[in-house]
N, C-alpha and C positions, 0 to 999 in steps of 0.2 A: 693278717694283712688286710684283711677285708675290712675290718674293725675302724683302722688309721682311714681308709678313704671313703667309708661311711662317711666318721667324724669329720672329716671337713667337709665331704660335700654338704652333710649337715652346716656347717659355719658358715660356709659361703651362702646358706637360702635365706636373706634375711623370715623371720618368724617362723622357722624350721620347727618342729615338733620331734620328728623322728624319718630316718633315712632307711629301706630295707632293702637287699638283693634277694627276689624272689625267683625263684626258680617256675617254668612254666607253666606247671602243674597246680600253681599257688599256693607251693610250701614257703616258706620263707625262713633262708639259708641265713643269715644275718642279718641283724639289726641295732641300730644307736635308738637311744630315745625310746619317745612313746611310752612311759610309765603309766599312764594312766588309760592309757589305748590297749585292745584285744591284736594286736600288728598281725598275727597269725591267722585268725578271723577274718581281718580287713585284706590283708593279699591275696586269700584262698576267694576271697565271693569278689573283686574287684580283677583276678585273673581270669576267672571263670568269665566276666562280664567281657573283658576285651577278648577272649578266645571269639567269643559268643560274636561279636564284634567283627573281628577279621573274618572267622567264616562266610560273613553276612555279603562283607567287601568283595572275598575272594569270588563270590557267586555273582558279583555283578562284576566281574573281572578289574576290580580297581585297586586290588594288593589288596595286602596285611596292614593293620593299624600300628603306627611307629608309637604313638601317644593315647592315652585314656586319661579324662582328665573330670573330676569330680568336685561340684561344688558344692558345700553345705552351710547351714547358719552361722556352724561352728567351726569345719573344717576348710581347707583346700588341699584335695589331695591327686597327684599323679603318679601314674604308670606307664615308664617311659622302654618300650622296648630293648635289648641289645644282641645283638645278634648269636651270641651266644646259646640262644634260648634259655634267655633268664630276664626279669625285667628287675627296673630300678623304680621302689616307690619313695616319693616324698610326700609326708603328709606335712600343711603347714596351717598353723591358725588363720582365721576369719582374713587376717589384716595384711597377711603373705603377699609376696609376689608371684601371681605364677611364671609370667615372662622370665624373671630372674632365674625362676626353680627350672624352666623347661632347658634354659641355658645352660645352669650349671649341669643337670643332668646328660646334656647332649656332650659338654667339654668332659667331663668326666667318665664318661661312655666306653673311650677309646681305651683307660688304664684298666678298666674292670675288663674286657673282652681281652683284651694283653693276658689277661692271669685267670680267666675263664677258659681258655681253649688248650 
């Protein structure tokens, strides 16, 4: 079931790469795409960064980080929290939208937490 809403939320990012539900510990539970990508690698040190991250928050009392969002030469990639305690990555080429990606992850949020709890 996870697979089917990966793959579109994949469709819907225009220059989507690969979509993962990572779990909070940055194992990651499933994934579309990414054949050429370590996606196991990339969720385990990209969770660890946003834990690292909200910690930081939480000490100057201003919450948890809903979004982490990473830009490279090559890449555009996000980690988009869900309440569930599990996050949503999208990673998408150079040429991506991330506006588009943070969107679709926030509308697609609410069906993953529906079957996450």
């Amino acid at each position: 079931m996870f697979q089917e809403r990966l793959n579109e939320l994949r469709q819907q990012v225009p220059g989507a790469l690969a979509v993962c539900l990572v779990a909070s510990d940055g194992i990651a539970v499933e994934s579309v795409g990414g054949d050429t990508l370590d996606l196991e690698v990339l969720a385990a040190e990209l969770a660890a960064m946003a834990r690292g991250v909200s910690s930081e928050q939480r000490g100057l009392g201003i919450g948890d980080a809903d979004r982490f969002e990473v830009a490279t030469e090559d890449y555009a990639i996000l980690l988009s929290r869900l309440r569930a305690g599990y996050y949503l990555m999208i990673v998408s080429d150079s040429s991506g939208q991330p506006g588009r990606a943070r969107f679709e992850a926030r509308r697609s949020a609410l069906a993953f937490e529906d079957e996450l709890i």
